[in-house]
OpenMM code with the backbone's topology and positions (N, CA, C; nanometers):
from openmm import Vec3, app, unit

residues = "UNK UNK UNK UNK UNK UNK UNK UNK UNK UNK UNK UNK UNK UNK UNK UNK UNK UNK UNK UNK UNK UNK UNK UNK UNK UNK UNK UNK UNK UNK UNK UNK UNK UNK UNK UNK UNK UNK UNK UNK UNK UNK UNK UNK UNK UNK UNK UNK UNK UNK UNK UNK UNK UNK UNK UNK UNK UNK UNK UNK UNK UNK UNK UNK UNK UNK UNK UNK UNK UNK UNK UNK UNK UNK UNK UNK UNK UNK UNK UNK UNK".split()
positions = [
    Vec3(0.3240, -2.1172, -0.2123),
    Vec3(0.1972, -2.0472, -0.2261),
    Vec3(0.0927, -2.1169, -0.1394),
    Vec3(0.0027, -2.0638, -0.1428),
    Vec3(-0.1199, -2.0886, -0.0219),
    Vec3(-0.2895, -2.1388, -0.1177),
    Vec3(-0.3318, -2.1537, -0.0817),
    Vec3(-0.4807, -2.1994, -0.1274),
    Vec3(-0.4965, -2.3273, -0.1358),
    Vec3(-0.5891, -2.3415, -0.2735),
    Vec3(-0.6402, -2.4373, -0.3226),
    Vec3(-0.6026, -2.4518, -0.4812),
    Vec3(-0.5113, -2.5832, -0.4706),
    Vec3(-0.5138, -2.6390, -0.5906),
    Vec3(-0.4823, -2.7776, -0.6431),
    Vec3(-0.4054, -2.8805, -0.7313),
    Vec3(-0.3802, -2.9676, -0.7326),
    Vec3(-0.2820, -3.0004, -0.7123),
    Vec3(-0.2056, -3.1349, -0.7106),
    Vec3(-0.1355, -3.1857, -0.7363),
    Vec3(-0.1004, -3.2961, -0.8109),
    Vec3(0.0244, -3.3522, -0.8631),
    Vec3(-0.0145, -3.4751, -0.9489),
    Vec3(0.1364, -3.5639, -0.9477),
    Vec3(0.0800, -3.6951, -0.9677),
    Vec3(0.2224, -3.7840, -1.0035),
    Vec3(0.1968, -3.8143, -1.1005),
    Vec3(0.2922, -3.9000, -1.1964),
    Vec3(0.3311, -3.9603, -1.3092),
    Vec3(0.4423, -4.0537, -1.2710),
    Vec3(0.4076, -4.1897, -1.3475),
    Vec3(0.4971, -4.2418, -1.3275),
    Vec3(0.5232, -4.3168, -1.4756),
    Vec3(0.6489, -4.4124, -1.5211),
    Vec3(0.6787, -4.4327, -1.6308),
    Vec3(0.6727, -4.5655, -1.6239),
    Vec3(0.6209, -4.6408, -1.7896),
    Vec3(0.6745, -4.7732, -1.7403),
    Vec3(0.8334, -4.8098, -1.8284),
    Vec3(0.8799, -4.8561, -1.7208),
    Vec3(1.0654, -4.8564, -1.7620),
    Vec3(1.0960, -5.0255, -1.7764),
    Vec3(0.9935, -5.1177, -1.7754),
    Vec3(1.0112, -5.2415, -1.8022),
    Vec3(0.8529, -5.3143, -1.8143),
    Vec3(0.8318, -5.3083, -1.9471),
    Vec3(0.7057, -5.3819, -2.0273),
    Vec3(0.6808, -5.4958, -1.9670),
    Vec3(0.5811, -5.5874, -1.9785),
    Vec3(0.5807, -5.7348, -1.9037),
    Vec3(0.5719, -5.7907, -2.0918),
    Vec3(0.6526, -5.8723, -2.0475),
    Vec3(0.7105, -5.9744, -2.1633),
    Vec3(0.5848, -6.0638, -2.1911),
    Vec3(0.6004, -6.2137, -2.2639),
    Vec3(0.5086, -6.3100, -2.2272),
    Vec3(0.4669, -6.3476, -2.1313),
    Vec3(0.3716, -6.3314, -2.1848),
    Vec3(0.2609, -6.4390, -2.0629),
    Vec3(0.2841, -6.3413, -1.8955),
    Vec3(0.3448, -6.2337, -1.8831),
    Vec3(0.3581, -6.1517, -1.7876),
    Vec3(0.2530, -6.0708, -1.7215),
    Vec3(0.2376, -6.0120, -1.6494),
    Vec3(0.1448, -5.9328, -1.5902),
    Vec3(0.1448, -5.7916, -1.6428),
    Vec3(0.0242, -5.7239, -1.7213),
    Vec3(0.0721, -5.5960, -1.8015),
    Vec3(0.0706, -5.4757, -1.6941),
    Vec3(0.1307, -5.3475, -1.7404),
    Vec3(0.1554, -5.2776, -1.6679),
    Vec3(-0.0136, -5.1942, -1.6353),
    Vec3(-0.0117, -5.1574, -1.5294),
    Vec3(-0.1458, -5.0536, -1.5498),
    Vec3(-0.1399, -4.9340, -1.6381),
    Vec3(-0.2987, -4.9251, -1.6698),
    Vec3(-0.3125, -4.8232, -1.7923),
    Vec3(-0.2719, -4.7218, -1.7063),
    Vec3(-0.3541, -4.6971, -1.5852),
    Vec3(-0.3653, -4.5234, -1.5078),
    Vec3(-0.2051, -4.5467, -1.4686),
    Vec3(-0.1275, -4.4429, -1.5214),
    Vec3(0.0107, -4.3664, -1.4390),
    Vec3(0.0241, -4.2784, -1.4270),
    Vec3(-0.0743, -4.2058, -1.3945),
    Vec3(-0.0964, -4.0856, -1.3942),
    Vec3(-0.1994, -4.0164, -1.2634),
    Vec3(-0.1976, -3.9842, -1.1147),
    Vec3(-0.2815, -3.9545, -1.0546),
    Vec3(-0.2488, -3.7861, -1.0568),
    Vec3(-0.4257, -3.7543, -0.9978),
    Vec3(-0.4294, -3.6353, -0.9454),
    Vec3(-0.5336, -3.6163, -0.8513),
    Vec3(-0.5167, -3.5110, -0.7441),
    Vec3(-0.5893, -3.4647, -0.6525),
    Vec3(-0.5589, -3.3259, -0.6143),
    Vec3(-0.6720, -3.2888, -0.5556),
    Vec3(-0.7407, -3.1509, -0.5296),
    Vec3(-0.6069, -3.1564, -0.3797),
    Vec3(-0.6177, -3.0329, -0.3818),
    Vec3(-0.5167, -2.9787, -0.1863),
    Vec3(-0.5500, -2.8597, -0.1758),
    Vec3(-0.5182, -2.8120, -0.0330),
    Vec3(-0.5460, -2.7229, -0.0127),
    Vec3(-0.4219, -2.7190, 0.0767),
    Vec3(-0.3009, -2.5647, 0.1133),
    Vec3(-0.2299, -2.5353, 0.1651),
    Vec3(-0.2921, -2.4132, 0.2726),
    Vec3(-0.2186, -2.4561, 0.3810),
    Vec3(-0.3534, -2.3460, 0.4913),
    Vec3(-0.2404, -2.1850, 0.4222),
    Vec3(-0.3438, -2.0610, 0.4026),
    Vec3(-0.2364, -1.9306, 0.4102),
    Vec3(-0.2477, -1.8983, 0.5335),
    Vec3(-0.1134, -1.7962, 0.5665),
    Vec3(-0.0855, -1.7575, 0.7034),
    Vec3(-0.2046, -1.6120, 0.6863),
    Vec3(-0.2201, -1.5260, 0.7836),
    Vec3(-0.3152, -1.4193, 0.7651),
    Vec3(-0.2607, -1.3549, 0.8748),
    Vec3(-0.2040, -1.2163, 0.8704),
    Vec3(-0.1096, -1.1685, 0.9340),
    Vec3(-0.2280, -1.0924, 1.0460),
    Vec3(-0.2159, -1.0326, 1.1404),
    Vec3(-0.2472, -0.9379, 1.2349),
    Vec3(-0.2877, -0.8134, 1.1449),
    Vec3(-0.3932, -0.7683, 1.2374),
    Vec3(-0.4536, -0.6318, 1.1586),
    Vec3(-0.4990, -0.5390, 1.2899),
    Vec3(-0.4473, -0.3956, 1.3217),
    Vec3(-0.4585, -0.2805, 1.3913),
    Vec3(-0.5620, -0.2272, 1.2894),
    Vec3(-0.6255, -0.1911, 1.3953),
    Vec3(-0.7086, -0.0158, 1.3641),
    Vec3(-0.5904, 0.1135, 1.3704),
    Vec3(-0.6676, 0.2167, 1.2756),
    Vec3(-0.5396, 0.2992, 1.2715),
    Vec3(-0.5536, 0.3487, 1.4046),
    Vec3(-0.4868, 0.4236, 1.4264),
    Vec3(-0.4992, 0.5431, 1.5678),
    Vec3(-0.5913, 0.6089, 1.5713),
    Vec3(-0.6658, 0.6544, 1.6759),
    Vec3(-0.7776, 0.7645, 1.7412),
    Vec3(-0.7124, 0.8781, 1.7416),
    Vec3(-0.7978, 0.9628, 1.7449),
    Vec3(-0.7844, 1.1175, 1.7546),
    Vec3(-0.7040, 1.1399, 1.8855),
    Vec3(-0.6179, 1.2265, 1.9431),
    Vec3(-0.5793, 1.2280, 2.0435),
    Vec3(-0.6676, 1.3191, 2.1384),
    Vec3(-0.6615, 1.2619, 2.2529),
    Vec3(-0.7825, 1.2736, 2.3596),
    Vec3(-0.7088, 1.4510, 2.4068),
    Vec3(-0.7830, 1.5062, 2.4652),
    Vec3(-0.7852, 1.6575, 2.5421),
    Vec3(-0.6627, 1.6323, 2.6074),
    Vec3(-0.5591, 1.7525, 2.6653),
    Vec3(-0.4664, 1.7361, 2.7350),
    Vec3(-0.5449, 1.6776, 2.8717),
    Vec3(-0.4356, 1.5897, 3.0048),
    Vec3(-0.5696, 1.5790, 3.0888),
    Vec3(-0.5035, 1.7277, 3.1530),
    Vec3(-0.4605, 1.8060, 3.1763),
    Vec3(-0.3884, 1.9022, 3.2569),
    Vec3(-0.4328, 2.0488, 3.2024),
    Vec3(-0.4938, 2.1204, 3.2299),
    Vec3(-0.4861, 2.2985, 3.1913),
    Vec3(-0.3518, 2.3561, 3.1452),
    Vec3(-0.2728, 2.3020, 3.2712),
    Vec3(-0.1582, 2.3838, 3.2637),
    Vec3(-0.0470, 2.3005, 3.3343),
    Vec3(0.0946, 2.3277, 3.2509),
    Vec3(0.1913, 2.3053, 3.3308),
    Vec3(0.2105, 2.1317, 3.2601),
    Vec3(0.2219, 2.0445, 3.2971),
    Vec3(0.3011, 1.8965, 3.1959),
    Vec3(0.1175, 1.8448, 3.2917),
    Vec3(0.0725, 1.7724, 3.1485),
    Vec3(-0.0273, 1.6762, 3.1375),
    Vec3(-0.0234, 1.5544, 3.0051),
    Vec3(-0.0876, 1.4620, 3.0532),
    Vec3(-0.1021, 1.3632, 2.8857),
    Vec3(-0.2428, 1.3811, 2.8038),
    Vec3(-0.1836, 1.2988, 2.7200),
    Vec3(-0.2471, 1.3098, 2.6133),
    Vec3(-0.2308, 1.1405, 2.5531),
    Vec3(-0.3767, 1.1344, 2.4819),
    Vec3(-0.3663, 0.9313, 2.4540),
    Vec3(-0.4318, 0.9241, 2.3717),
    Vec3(-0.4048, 0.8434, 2.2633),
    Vec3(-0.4503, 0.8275, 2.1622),
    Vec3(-0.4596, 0.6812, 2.1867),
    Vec3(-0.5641, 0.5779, 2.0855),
    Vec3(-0.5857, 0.4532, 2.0883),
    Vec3(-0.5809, 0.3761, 1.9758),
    Vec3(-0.5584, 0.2660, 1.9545),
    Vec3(-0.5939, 0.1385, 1.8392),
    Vec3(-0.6351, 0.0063, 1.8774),
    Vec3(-0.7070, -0.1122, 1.7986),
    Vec3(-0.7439, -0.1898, 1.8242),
    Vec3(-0.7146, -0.2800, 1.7679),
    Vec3(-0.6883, -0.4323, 1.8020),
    Vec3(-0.6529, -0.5356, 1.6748),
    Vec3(-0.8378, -0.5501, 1.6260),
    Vec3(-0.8212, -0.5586, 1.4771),
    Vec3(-0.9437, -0.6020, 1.4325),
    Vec3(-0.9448, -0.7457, 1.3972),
    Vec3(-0.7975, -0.7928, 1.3517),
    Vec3(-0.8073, -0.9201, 1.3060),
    Vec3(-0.6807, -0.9861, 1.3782),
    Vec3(-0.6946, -1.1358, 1.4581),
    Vec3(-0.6204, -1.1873, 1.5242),
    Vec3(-0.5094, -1.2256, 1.4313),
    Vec3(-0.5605, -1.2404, 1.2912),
    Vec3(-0.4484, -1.2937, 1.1873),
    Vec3(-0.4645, -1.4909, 1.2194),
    Vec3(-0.3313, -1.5888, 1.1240),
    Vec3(-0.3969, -1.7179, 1.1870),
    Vec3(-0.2197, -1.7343, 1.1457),
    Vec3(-0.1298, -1.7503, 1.1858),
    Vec3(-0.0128, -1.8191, 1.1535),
    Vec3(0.0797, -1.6989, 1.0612),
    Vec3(0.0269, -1.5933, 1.0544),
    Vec3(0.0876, -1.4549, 0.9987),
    Vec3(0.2344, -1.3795, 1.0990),
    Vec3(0.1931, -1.2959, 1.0973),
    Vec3(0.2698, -1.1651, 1.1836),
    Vec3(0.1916, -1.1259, 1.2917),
    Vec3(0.2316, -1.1762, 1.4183),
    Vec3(0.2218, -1.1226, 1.5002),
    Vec3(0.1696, -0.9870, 1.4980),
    Vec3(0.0770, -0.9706, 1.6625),
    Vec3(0.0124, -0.8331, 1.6655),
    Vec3(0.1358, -0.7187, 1.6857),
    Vec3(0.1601, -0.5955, 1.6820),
    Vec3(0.2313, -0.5430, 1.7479),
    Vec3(0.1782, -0.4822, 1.9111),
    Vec3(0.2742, -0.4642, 1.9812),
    Vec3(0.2266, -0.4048, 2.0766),
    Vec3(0.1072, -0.2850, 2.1003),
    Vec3(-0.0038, -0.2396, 2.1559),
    Vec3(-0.0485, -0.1445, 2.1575),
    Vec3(-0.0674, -0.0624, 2.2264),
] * unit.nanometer
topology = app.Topology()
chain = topology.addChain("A")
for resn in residues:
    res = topology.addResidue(resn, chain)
    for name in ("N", "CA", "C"):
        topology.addAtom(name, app.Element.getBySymbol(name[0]), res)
């Protein structure tokens, strides 16, 4: 998953300090804030109206258009346009 949230360790104590030993620390327990970058995919405009034949008569084109609105950041690729 992507955003903002925490993370955390724990750790155990698996050998007490005996006499006269050095005691274990109280905190075994950390946490901190993170943040995971999200990917943000590519974004098209839908299609345009299709433009006038260019021709009266006989074989002419015709073109319709789209635009990327959003580059996206580590997503899906634009498609061709």
């Amino acid at each position: 998953s992507c955003g903002f949230g925490m993370k955390n360790r724990t750790r155990t104590v698996e050998n007490p300090a005996g006499p006269g030993g050095t005691p274990c620390p109280d905190r075994l327990q950390q946490i901190e804030d993170c943040f995971t970058h999200c990917a943000i995919d590519c974004k098209v405009s839908g299609w345009s109206d299709w433009s006038d034949c260019s021709a009266t008569c006989d074989k002419g084109i015709r073109i319709r258009k789209r635009h990327v609105t959003d580059r996206g950041d580590g997503g899906r690729k634009c498609p061709a346009l």
